[in-house]
C-alpha positions as CSV (number, residue, x, y, z in Angstrom):
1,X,0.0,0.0,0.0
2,X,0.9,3.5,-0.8
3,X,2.4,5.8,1.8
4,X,0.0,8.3,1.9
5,X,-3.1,6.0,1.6
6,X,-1.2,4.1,5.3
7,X,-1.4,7.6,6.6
8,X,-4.9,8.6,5.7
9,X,-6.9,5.6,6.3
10,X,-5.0,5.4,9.4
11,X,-6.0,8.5,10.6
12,X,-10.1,8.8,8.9
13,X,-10.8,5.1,11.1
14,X,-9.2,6.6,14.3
15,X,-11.5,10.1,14.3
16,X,-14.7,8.1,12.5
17,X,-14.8,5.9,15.8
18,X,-14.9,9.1,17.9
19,X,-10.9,8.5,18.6
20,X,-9.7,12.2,20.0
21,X,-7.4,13.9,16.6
22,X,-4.1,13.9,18.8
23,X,-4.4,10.3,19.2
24,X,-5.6,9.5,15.4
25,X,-2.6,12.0,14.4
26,X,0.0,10.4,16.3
27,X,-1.4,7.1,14.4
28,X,-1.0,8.7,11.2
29,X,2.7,9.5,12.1
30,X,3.3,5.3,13.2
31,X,1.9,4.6,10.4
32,X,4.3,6.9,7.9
33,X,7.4,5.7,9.6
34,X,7.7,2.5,7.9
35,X,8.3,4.3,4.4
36,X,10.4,7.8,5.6
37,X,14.1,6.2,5.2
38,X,12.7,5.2,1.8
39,X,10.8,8.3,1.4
40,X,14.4,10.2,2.5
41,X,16.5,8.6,0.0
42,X,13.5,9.3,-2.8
43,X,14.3,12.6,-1.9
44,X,17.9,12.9,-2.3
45,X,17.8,10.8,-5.8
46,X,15.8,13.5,-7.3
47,X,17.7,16.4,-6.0
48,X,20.8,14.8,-8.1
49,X,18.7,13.2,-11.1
50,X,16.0,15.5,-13.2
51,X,13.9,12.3,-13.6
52,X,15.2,9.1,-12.1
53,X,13.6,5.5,-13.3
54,X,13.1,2.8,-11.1
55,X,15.9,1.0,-12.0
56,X,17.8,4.1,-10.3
57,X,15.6,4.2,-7.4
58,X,16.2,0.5,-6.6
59,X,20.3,0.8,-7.1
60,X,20.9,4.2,-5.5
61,X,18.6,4.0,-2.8
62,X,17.7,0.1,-2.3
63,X,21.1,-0.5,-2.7
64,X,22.5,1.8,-0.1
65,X,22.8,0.6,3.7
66,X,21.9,4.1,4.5
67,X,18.4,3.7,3.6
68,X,18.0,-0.2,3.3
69,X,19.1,-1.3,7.2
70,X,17.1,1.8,8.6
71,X,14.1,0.4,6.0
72,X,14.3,-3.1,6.8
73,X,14.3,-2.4,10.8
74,X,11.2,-0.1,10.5
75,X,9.2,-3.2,8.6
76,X,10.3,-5.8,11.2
77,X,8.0,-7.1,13.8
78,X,10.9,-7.7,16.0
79,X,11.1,-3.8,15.8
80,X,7.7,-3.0,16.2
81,X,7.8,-5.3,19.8
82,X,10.8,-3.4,21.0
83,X,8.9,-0.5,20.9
84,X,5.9,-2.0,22.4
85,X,7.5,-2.8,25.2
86,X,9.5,0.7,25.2
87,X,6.3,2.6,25.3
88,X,3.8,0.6,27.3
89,X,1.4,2.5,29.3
90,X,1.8,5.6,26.9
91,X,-1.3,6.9,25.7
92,X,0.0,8.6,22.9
93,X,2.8,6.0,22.0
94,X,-0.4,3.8,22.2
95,X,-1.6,5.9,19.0
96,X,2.0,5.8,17.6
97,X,1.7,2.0,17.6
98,X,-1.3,1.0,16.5
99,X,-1.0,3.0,13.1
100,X,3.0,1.3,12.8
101,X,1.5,-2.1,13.4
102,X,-1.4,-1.1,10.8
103,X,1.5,-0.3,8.1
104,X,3.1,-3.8,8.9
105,X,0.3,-6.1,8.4
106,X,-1.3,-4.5,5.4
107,X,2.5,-4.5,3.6
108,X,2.7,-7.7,4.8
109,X,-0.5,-8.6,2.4
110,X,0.4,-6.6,-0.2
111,X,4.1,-6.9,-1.4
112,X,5.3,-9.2,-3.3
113,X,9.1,-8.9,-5.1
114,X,10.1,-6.0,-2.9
115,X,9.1,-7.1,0.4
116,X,11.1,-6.6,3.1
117,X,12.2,-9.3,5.7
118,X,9.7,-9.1,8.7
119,X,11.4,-10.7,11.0
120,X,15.2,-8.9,10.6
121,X,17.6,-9.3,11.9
122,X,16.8,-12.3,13.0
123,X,15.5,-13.3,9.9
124,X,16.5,-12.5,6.5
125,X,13.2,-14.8,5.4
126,X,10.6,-12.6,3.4
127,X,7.0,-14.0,3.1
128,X,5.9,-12.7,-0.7
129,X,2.2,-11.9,-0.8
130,X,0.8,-13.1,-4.1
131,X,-1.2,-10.3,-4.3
132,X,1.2,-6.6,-4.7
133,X,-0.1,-3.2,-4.7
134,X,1.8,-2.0,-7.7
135,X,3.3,-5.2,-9.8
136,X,1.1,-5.8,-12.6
137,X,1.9,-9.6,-13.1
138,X,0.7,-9.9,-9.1
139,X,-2.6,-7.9,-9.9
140,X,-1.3,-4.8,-9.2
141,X,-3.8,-3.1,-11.0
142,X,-6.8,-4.6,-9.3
143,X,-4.8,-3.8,-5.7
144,X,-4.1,0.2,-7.0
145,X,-7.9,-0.1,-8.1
146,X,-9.0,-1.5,-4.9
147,X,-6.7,1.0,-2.3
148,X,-7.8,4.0,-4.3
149,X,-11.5,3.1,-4.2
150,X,-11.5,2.5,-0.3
151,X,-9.8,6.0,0.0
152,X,-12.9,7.4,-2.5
153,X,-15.6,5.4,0.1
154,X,-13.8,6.9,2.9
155,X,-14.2,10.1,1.9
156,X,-17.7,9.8,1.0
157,X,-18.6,8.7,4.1
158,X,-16.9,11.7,5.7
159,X,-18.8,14.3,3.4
160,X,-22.0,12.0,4.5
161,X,-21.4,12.2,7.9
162,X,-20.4,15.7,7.7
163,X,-23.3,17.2,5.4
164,X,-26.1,15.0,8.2
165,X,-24.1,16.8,11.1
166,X,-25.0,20.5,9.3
167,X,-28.5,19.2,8.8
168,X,-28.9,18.3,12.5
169,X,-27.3,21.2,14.4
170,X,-29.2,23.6,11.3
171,X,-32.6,22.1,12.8
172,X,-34.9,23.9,15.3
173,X,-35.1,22.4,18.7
174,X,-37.4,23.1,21.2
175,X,-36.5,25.7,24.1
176,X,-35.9,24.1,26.9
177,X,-35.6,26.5,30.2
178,X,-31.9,27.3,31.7
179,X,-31.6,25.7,34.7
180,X,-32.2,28.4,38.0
181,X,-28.3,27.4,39.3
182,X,-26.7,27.6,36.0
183,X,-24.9,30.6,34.7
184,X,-24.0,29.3,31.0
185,X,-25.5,30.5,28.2
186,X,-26.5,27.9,25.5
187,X,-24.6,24.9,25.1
188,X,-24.2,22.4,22.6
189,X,-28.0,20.5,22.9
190,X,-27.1,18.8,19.8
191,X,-23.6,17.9,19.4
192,X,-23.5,19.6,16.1
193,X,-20.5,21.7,16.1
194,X,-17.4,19.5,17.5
195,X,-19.2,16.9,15.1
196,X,-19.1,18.4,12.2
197,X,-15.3,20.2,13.0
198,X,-14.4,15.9,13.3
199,X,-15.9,15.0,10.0
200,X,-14.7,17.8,8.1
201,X,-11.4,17.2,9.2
202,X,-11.1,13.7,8.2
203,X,-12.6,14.9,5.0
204,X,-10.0,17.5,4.2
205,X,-7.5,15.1,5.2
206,X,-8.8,12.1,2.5
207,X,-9.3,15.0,0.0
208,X,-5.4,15.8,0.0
209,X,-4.4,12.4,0.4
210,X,-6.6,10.2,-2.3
211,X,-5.0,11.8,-5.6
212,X,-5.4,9.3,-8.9
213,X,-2.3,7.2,-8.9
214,X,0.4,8.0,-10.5
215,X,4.2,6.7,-11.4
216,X,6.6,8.2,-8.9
217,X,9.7,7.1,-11.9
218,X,9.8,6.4,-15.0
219,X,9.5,3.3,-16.3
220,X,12.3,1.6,-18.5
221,X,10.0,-1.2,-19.9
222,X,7.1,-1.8,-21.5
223,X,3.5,-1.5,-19.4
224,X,2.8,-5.0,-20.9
225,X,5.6,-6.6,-19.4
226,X,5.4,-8.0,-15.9
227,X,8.3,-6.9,-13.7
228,X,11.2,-9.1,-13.3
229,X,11.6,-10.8,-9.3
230,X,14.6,-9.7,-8.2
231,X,15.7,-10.6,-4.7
232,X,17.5,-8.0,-2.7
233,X,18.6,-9.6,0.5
234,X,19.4,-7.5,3.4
């Protein structure tokens, strides 16, 4: 799965089940870690190549110890219970962990030639799903389909939610008589307003983060031929 589609659907679940937006935000962050040393050494390719391929992504970057150990530890499980145990009884590394753990299990489904070993260093074993998100001859294309579809249903569901909120707290209600004791002025009788300031936010955040798909390099071969296995062991 895509970066930013970890990131999103992370966060939209975490505030759709009434999960506070620090803790849903600190989710979204577990759940980008996994791809930032890859996501780091993406960036420094293109600040020295106008238009690198992916042949050039997986040598320069892939095939750099600065960015393939740091990669490889962030997608182990053995990493993932360190830090379990590091920040147990953390309410926000709580978050933190539950959106890392998220990243591992759906790239665990959904990678096939380039996954990474899960259980490293232990391990330099990979378990190759048979389904990829982005390797044609794996049904990539029905995976990028799929991912990009759930991001589209997720944000519908917001705009839903968020469009009935505006028609509830818009309605009259009845007046109802301040109590005698009670300075306050108003309130929030119908739960409109925080609602709808939840809803809208996971909206805005699936709006930025469900763009069509698109190549981030260039391909050197043709679209009809299914990418070559190639095993890079750790």
């Amino acid at each position: 799965m895509r970066t930013y589609s970890h990131a999103a659907l992370t966060y939209a679940a975490l505030r759709l089940i009434d999960r506070p937006g620090s803790e849903a935000m600190t989710a979204a962050l577990g759940a980008t870690l996994p791809d930032l040393p890859v996501g780091l050494g993406a960036a420094w390719l293109w600040t020295g190549k106008h238009s690198p391929t992916r042949k050039d992504f997986d040598r320069e970057v892939c095939g750099r110890s600065i960015f393939r150990l740091p990669d490889a530890a962030a997608h182990s499980f053995l990493s993932l219970s360190g830090a379990a145990l590091v920040l147990r009884g953390s309410g926000a590394g709580r978050g933190f962990l539950v959106g890392w753990a998220g990243h591992l299990i759906l790239d665990f489904l959904t990678h096939s030639s380039d996954a990474r070993p899960q259980f490293w260093p232990l391990l330099k074993w990979r378990f190759k799903s048979p389904v990829s998100y982005r390797e044609r001859a794996r049904h990539g294309r029905i995976a990028a389909v799929a991912e990009h579809t759930l991001l589209a249903l997720a944000l519908a569901l917001a705009l839903a939610l968020a469009l009935a909120g505006l028609w509830r707290s818009s309605a009259p209600t009845p007046r109802r008589r301040a109590p005698a004791a009670s300075g306050a002025c108003g309130g929030n009788l119908s739960g409109g307003p925080s609602f709808n300031r939840r809803v809208f936010t996971v909206s805005a955040a699936l709006l930025v983060a469900s763009p069509a798909p698109s190549r981030y390099f260039k391909s050197e071969q043709s679209l009809r031929k299914p990418p070559v296995d190639q095993e890079n062991p750790i």
